[in-house]
N, C-alpha and C positions, 0 to 999 in steps of 0.2 A: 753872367747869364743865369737866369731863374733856372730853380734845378725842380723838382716835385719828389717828396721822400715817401716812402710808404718803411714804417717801423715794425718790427714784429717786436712784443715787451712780454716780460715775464716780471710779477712782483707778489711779493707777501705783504699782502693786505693789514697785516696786523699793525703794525704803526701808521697807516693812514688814513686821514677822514671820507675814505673813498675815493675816486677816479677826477671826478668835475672839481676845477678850480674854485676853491674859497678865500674868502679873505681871512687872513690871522689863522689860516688852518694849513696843515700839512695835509696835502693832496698828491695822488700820483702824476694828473698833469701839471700842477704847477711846478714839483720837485722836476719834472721833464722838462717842462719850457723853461723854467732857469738854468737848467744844465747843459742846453741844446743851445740856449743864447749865447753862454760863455766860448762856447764849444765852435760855434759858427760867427760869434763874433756878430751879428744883429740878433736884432728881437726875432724870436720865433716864437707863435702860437700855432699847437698841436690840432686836430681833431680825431677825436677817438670814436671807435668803433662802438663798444658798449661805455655806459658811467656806471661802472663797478661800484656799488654800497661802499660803506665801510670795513670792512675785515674781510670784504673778499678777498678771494687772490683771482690772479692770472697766470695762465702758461701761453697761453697766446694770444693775447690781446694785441689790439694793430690800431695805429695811427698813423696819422701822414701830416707833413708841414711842406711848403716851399718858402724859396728864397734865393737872394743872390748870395752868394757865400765861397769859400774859396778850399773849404778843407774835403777831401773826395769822400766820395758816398762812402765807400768799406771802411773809413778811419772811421765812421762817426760813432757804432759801439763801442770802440776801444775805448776811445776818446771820453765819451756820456760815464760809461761804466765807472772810469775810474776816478772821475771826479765826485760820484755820487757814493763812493767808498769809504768806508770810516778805516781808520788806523787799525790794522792785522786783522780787519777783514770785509767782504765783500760787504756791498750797500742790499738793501730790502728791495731795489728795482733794475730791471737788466733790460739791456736793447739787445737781443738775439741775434736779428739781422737791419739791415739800413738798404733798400734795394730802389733805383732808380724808375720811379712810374709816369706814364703822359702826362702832357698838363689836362685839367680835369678831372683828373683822376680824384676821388674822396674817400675815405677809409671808411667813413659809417655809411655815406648812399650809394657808395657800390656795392655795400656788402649784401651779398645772396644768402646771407643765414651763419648763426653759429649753433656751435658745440657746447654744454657745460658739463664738468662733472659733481654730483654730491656727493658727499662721503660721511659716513655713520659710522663711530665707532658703537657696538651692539656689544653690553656688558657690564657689568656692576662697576665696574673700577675704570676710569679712564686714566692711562698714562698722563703724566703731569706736561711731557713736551711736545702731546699733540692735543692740548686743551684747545688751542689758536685755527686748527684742521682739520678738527672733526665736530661732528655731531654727537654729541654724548646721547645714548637710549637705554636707560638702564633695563628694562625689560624686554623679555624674546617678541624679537619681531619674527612677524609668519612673513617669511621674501614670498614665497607662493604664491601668499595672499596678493602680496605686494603688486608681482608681476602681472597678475589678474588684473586689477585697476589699472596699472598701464598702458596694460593692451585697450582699453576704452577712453585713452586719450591723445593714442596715436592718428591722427590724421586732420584733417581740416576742420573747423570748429568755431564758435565764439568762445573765445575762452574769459570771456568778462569774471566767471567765477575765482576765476585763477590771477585776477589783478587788482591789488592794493592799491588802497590813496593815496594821495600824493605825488602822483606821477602826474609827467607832462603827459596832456589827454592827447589821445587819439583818435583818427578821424574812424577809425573802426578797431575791433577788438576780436574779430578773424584770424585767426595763425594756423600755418600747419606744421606739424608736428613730426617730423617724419622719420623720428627712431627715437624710442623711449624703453631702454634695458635698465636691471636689473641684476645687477651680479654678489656674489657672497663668497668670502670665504673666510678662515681662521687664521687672526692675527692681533696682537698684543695684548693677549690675556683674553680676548672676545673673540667677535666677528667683526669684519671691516664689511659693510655692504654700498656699495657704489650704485648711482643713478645716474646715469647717463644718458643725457637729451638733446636732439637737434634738432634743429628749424627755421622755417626762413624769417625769424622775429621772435621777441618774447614781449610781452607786457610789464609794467612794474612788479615785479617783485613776483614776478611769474614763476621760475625755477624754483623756487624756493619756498612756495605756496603747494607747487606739483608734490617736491620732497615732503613737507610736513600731509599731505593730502593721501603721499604712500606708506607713510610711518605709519597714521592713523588705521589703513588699513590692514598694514600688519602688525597693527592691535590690537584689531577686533573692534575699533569702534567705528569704522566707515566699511558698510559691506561691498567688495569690488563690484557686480552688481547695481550698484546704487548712483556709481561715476559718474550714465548717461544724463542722469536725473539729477546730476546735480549740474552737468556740464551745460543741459537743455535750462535748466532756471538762469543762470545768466546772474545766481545768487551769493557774491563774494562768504556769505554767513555760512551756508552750505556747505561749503571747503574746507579743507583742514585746515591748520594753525601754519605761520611762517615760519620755517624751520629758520634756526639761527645762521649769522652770515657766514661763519668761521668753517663751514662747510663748504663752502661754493665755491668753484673753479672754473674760469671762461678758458676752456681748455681749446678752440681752432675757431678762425672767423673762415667764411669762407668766401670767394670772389669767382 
């Protein structure tokens, strides 16, 4: 009997050439769908919620596969996990949970929106074993500032400024935004400042345009002010710089 899976995954980005299937490349779905085929014993091909870049990570990133198969829905993280394991210790990509959904059901067009979080370490030195996690900013960021520009790109919008090339085009560039914080405190020799964004959608390389668009303003070179004016040109130039991948985290989809 066809079954329908819905996967919740968690993975460190850093040894993979991102989310989407390539050839002669180490990917998070292709390391999944080989792991999943042995596992279930036919071919499985996954669809994922977001295609994670290269170095991002996830905490909860979500996919789904069907198929006829024989091994039960709640073995199948144990089962994934520990094949994808290298000798004395755990692999770079985990299945959370394995939960049973209708048929129909899709992990990227049902999805009603995610969550991502950024992360900044703020500070002259960055720790050597979170080079892979953070955002290095050697100079004081103004969060103040920061959170001031936020607040004017919370809500419905074209966010065309906020979308890199290269991406698969869109029939519109309308998102809404519907929590954009700002948090700080002190940790590893600096400050740790988090960006946390949700919405029912994001653009290419969207998040990540937002993060480099708040750094800038808590630099002092993008006045918060100025966000409407850039968000109404519809002007990729306009915007700040792409903050790097090793920051970003697809931290909840939601359904």
């Amino acid at each position: 009997m066809e079954r329908n899976i819905l996967l919740t995954i968690e993975y460190d980005g850093t040894g993979f050439s991102g989310w989407q299937r390539q050839p002669d490349r180490r990917t998070v779905q292709g390391t999944l769908e080989e792991a999943l085929s042995r596992v279930c014993a036919v071919p499985v091909q996954v669809d994922g919620t977001s295609r994670t870049d290269a170095g991002v990570h996830a905490l909860g990133q979500r996919a789904s596969f069907h198929g006829d198969f024989g091994i039960p829905v709640e073995r199948i993280p144990l089962a994934v996990n520990n094949l994808v394991s290298e000798a004395g210790k755990d692999g770079d990509m985990r299945i959370r949970k394995a939960q049973l959904v209708p048929e129909g059901f899709h992990a990227r067009y049902d999805s009603k929106g995610k969550k991502y979080r950024y992360r900044i370490h703020n500070g002259e030195e960055m720790p050597v074993f979170l080079r892979n996690y953070r955002y290095h900013v050697r100079g004081a960021l103004d969060a103040a500032a920061m959170r001031r520009a936020a607040e004017h790109i919370t809500g419905t919008h074209d966010f065309a400024c906020f979308q890199a090339a290269g991406g698969t085009p869109r029939k519109t560039t309308v998102r809404t935004v519907r929590q954009l914080t700002v948090s700080e405190c002190a940790a590893d020799g600096g400050r740790l400042i988090d960006i946390d964004v949700a919405g029912d959608g994001f653009l290419y390389n969207m998040v990540r345009i937002i993060a480099g668009t708040l750094v800038e303003a808590g630099q002092g070179k993008i006045p918060p002010g100025a966000v409407p004016g850039i968000i109404a040109s519809r002007d990729r130039r306009r915007a700040g710089h792409t903050a790097p991948p090793q920051g970003l985290y697809l931290t909840e989809v939601y359904y």
